[in-house]
VEXTOR-522081 format. One record per residue: x, y, z of N, C-alpha, C in turn; residue number from 1. Coordinates in steps of 0.001 Angstrom, whole numbers. Atoms other than C-alpha are relative to their C-alpha. Layout:
! residues N
+---------+---------+---------+---------+---------+---------+---------+---------+---------+------+
:     n.x :     n.y :     n.z :    ca.x :    ca.y :    ca.z :     c.x :     c.y :     c.z : resi :
+---------+---------+---------+---------+---------+---------+---------+---------+---------+------+
:       X :       Y :       Z :       X :       Y :       Z :       X :       Y :       Z :  NUM :
...
+---------+---------+---------+---------+---------+---------+---------+---------+---------+------+
! end
This chain:
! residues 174
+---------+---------+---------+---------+---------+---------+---------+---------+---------+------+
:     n.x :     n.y :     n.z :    ca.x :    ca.y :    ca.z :     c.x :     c.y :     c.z : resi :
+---------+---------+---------+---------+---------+---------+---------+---------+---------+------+
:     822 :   -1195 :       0 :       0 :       0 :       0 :     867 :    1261 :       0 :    1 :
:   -1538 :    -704 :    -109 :    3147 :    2031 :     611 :     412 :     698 :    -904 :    2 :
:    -900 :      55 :    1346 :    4936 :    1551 :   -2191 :   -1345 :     677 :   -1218 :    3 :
:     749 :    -647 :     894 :    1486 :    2453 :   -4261 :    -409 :    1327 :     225 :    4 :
:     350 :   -1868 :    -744 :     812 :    6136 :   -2319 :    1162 :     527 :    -731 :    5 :
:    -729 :    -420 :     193 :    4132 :    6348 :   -3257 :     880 :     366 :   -1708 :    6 :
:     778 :     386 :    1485 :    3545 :    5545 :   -6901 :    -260 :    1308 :    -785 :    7 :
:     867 :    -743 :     645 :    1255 :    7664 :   -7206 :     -79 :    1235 :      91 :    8 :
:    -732 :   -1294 :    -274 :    2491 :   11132 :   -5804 :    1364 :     -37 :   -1368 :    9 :
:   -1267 :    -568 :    1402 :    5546 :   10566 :   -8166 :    -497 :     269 :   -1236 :   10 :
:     486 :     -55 :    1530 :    3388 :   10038 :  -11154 :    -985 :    1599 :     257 :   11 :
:     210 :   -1275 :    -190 :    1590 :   13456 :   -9745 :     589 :    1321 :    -131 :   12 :
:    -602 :    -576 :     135 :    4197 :   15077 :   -9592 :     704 :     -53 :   -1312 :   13 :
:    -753 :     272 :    1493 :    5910 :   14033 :  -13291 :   -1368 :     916 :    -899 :   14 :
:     947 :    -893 :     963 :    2272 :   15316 :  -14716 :    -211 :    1395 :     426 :   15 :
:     177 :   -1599 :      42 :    2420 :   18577 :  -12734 :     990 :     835 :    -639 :   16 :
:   -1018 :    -663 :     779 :    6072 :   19120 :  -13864 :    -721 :      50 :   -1689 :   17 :
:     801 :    -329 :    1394 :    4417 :   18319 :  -17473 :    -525 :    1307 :    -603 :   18 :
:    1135 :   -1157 :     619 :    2015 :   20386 :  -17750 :     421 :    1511 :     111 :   19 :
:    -689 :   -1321 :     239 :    3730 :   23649 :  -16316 :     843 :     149 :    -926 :   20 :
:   -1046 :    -102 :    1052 :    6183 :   22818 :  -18859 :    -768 :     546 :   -1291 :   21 :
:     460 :    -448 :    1517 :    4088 :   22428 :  -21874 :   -1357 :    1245 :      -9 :   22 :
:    1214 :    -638 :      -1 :    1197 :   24984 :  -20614 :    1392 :    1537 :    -323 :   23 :
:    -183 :   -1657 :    -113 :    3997 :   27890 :  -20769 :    1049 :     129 :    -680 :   24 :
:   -1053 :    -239 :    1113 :    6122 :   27383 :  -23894 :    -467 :     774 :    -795 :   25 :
:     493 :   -1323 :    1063 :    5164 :   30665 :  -25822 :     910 :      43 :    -764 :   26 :
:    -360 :    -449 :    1358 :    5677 :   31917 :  -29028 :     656 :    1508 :     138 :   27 :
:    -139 :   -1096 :    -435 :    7229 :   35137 :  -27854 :    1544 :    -303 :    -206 :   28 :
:   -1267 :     186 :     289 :   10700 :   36180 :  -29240 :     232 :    1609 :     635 :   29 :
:    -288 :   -1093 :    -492 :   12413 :   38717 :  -27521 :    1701 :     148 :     140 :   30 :
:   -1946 :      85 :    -654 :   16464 :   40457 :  -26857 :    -354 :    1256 :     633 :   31 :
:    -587 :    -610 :   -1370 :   17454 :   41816 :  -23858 :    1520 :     513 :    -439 :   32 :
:   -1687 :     -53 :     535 :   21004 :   43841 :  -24495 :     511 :    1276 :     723 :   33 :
:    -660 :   -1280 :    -871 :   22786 :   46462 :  -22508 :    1542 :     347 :   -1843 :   34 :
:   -1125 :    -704 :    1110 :   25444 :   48728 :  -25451 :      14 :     955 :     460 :   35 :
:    -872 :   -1271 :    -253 :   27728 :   51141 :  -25091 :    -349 :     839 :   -1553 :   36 :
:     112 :    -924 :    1235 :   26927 :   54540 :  -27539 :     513 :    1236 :     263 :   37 :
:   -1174 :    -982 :    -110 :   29693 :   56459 :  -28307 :    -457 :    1309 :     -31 :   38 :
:     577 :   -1080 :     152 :   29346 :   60306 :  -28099 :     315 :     232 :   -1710 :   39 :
:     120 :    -281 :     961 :   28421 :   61966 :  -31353 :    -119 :   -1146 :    -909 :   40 :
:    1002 :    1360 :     402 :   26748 :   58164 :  -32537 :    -745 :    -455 :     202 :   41 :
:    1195 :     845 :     451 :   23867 :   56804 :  -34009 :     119 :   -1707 :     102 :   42 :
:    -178 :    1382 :    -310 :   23118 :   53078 :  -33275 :   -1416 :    -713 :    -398 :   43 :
:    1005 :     570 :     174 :   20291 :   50882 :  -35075 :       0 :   -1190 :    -217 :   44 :
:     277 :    1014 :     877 :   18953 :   47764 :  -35080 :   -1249 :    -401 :    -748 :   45 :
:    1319 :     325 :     679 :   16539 :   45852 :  -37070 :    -349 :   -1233 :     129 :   46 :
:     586 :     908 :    -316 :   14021 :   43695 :  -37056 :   -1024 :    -271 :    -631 :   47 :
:     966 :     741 :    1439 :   12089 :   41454 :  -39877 :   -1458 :     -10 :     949 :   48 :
:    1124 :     -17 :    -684 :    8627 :   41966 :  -38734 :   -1194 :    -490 :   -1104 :   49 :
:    1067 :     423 :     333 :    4981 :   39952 :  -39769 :    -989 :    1100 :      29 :   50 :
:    1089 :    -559 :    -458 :    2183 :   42152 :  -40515 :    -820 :    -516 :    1266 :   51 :
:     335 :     363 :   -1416 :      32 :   42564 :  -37072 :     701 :    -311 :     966 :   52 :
:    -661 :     328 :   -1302 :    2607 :   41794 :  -34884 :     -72 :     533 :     952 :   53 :
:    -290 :    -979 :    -773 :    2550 :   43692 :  -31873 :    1280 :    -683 :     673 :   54 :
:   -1237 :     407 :    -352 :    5984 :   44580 :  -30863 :     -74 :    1297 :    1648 :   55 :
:    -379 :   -1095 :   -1193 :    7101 :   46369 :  -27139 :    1619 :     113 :    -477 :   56 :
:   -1425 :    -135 :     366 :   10646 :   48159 :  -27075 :    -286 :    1191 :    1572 :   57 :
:    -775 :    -445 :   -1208 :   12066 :   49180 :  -23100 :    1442 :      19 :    -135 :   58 :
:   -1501 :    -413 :     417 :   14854 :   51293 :  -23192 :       7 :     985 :    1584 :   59 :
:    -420 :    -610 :   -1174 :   17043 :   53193 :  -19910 :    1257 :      -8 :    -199 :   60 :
:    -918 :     153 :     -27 :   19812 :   54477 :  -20173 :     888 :     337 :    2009 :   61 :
:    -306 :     425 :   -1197 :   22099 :   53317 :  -17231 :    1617 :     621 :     252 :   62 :
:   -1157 :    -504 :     159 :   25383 :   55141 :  -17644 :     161 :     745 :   -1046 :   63 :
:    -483 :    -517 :     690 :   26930 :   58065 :  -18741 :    -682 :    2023 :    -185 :   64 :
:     811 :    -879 :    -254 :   26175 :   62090 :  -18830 :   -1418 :     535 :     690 :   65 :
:     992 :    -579 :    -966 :   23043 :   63594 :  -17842 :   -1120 :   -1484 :    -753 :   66 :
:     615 :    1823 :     740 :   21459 :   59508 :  -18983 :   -1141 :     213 :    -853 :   67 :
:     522 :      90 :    1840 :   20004 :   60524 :  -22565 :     296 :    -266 :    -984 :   68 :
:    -531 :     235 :    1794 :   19662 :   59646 :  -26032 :   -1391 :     411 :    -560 :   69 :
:    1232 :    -286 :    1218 :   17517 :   60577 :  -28841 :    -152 :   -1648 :    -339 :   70 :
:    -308 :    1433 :     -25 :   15950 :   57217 :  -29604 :   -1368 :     369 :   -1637 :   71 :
:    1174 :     314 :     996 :   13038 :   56601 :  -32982 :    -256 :   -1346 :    -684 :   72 :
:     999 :    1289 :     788 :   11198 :   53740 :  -34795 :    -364 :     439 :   -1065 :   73 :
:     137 :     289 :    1441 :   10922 :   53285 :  -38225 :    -756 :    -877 :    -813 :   74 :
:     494 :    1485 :     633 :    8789 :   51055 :  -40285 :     387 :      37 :   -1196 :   75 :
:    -162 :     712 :    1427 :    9310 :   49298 :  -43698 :     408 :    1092 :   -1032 :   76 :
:      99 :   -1267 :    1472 :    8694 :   52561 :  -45926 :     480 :    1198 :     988 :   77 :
:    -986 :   -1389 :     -39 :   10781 :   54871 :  -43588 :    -822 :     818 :     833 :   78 :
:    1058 :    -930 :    -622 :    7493 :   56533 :  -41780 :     701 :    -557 :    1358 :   79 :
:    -447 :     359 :    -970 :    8696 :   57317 :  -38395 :   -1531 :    -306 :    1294 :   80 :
:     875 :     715 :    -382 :    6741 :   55529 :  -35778 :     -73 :     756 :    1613 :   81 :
:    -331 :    -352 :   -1157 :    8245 :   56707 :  -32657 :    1621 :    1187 :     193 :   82 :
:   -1225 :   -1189 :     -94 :   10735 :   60415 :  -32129 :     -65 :     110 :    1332 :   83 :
:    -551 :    -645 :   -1675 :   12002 :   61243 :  -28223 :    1252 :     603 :    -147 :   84 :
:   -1287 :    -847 :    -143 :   14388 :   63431 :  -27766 :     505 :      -4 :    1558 :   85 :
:    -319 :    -438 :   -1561 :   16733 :   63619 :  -24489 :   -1159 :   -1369 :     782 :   86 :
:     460 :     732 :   -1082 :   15158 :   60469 :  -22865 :     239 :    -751 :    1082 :   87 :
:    -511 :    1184 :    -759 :   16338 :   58499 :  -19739 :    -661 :   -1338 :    -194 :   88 :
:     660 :    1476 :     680 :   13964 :   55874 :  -20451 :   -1478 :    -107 :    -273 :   89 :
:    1276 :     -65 :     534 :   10836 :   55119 :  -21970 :    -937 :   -1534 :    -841 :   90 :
:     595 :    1434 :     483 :    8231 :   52329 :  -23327 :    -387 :     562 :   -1586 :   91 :
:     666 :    -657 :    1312 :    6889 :   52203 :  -26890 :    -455 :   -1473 :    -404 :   92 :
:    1277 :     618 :     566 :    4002 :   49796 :  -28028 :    -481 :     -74 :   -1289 :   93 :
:     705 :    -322 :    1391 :    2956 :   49432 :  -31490 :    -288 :   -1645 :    -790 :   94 :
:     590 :     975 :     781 :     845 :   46913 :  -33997 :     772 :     183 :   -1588 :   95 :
:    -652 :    -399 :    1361 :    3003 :   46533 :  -37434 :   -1329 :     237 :   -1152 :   96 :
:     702 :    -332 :     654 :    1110 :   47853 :  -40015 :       3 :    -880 :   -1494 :   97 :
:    -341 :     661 :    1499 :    2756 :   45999 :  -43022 :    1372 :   -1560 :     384 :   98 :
:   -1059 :     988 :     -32 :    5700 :   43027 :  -43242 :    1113 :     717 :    -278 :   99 :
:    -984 :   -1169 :      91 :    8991 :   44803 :  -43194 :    1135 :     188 :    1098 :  100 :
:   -1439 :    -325 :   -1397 :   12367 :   45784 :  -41474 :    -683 :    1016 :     493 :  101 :
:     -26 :    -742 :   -1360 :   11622 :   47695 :  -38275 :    1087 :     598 :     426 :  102 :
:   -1835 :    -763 :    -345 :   14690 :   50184 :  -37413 :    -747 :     489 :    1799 :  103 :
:     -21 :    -540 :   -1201 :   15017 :   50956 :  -33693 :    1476 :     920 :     -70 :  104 :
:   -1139 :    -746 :     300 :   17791 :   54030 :  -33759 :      58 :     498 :    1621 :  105 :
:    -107 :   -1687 :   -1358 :   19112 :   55831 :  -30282 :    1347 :     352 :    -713 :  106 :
:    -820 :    -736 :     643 :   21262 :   58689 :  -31228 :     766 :     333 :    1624 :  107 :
:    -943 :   -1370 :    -672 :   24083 :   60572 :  -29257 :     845 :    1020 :       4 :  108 :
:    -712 :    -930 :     735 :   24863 :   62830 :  -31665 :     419 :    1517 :     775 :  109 :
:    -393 :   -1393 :    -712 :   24329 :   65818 :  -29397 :     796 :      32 :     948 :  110 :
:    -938 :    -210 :   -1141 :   26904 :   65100 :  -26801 :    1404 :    -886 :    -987 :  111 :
:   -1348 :    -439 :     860 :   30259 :   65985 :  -27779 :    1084 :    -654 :     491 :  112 :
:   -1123 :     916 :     -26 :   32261 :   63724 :  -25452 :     -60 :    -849 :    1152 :  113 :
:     492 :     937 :    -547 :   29874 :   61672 :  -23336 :    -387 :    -994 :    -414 :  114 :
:     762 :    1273 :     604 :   29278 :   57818 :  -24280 :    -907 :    -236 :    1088 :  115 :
:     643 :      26 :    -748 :   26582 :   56419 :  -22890 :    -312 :   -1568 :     535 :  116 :
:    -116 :    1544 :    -373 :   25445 :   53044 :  -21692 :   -1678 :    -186 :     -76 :  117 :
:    1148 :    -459 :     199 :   21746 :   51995 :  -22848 :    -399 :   -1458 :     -14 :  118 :
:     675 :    1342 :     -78 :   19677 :   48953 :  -22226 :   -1226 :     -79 :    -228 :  119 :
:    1521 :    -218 :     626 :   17146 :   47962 :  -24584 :    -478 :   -1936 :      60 :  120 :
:     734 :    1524 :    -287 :   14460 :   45338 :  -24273 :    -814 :    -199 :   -1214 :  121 :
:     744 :    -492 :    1228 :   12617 :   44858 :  -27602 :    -661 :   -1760 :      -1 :  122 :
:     751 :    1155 :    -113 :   10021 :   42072 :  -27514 :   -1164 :    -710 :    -937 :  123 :
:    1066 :     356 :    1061 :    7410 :   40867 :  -30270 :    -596 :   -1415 :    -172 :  124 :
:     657 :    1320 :     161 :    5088 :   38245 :  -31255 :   -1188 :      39 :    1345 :  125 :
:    1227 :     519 :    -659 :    1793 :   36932 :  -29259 :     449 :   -1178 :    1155 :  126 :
:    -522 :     880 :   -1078 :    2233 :   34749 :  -25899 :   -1260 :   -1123 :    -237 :  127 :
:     687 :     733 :     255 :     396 :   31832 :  -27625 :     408 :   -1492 :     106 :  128 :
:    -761 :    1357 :    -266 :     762 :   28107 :  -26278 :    -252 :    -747 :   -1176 :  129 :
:    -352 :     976 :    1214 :    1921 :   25693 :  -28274 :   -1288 :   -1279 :    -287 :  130 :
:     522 :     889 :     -34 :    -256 :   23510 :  -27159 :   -1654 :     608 :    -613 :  131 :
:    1149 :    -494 :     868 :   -3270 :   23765 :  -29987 :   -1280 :     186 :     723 :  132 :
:    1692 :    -499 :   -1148 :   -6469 :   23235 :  -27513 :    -165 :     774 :     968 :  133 :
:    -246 :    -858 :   -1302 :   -5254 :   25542 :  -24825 :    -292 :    1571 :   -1093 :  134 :
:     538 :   -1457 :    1004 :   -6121 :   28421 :  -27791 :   -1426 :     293 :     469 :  135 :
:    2049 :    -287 :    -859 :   -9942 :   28849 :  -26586 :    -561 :     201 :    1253 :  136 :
:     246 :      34 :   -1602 :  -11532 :   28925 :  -23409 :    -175 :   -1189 :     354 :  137 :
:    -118 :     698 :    -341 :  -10779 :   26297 :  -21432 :    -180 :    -279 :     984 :  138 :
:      53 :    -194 :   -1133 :  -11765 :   24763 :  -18367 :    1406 :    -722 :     413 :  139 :
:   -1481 :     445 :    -307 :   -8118 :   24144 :  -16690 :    -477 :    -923 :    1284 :  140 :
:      93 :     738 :   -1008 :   -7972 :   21693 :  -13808 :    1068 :     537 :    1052 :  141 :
:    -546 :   -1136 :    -860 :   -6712 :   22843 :  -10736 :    1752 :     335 :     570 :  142 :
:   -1611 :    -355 :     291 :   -2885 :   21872 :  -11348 :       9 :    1083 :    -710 :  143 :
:     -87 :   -1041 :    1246 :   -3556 :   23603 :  -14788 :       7 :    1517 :     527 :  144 :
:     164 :   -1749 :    -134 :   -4360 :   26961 :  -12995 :     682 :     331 :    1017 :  145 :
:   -1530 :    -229 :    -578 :   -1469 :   26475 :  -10429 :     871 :     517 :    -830 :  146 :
:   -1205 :    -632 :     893 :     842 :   26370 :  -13152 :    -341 :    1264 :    -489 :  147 :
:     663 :    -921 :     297 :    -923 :   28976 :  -14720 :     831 :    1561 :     642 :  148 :
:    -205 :   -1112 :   -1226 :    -620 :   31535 :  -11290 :    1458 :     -59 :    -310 :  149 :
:   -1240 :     -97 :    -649 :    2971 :   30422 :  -10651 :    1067 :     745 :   -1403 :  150 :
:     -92 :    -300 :     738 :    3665 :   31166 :  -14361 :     -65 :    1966 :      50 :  151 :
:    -266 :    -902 :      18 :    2861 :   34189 :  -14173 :     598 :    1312 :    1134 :  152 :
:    -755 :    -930 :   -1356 :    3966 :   35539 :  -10545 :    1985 :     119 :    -510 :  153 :
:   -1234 :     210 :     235 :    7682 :   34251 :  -12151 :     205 :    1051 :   -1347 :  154 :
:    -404 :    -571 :     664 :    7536 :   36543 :  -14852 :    -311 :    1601 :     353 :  155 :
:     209 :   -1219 :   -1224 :    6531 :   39402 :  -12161 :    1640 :       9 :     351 :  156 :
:    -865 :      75 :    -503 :    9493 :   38379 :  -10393 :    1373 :    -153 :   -1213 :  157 :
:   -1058 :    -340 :    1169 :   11817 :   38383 :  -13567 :     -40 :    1573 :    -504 :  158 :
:     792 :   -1554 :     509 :   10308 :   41803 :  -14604 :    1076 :     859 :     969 :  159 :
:    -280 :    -909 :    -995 :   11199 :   42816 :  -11081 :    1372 :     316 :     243 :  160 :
:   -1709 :     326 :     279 :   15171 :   41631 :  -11266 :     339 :     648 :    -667 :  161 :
:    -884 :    -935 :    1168 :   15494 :   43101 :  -14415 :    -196 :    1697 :     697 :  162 :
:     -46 :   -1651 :    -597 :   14458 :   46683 :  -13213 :    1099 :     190 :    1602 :  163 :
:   -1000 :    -391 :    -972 :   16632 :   46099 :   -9828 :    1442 :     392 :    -510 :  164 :
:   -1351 :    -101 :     549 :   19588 :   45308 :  -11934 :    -186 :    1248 :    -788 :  165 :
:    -103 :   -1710 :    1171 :   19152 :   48463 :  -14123 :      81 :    1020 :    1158 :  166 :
:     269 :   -1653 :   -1162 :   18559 :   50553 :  -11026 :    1191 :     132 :     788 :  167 :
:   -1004 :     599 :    -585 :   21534 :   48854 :   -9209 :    1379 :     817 :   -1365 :  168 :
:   -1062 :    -800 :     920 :   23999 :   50074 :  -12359 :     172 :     970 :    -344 :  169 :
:    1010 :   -1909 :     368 :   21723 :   53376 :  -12636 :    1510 :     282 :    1333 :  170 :
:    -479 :     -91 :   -1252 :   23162 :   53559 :   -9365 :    1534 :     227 :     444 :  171 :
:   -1519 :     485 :     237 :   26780 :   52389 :   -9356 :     712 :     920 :    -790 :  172 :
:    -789 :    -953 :     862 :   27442 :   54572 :  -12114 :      77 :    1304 :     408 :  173 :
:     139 :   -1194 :    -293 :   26181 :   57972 :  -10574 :     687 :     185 :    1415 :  174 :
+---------+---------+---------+---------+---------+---------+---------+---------+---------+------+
! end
């Protein structure tokens, strides 16, 4: 009787690891990147984008002068999407309009002999599980909406790291 309690908690536990596994493999591509931008330089990257996509882009700069850059967004045909001037840091949100390179630019053209130090988060795509029947409304079972919770308190608590560490170098540097 033992040996079957004991059974049967392990096999509980193998389907709860499961399921948090396969309930929270998203489709979500994202880079995280801390760069150095020299004074009096421009710095862009790009990024092949799907019509509809919605993309986020978190930027702070964490070192260096009074912690600005000119930063803008670009789509496909060159229309600018997003201009700031002088920002320490800022969010920017947007739905692609067409299929197309995406330019993210920060400038530091206006400082004459401050580099700076700038950490951008640029994130895109839909947080859609892999798993095809979990697309609809579903009734989850009450592992399913454990994993679920714990799922998402861990990407609270990643969220929260990343902003310590930025604030922590904010910090260090000044």
């Amino acid at each position: 009787m033992l040996l079957s309690v004991q059974l049967l908690v392990a096999l509980i536990m193998v389907y709860l690891g499961l399921s948090c596994f396969l309930l929270h493999v998203f489709v979500v591509f994202g880079t995280e990147l801390t760069f150095e931008l020299p004074d009096n330089d421009k710095q862009c990257f790009y990024e092949e984008l799907e019509k509809d996509v919605k993309f986020d882009i978190d930027f702070q700069v964490i070192a260096g002068g009074n912690y600005d850059v000119d930063s803008f967004v670009t789509d496909p045909q060159n229309n600018v999407l997003y201009n700031e001037q002088k920002k320490q840091y800022d969010s920017f949100s947007h739905t692609t309009a067409m299929k197309g390179v995406y330019k993210v630019c920060f400038s530091n053209e206006f400082s004459t002999f401050t580099d700076k130090t700038v950490y951008l988060d640029f994130r895109h795509g839909d947080e859609e599980p892999i798993i095809q029947t979990m697309t609809g409304p579903v009734a989850l079972t009450q592992m399913e909406s454990s994993c679920v919770s714990i799922h998402e308190i861990l990407k609270v608590v990643a969220d929260s790291q990343t902003w310590y560490r930025l604030r922590e170098a904010h910090d260090r540097k000044s």
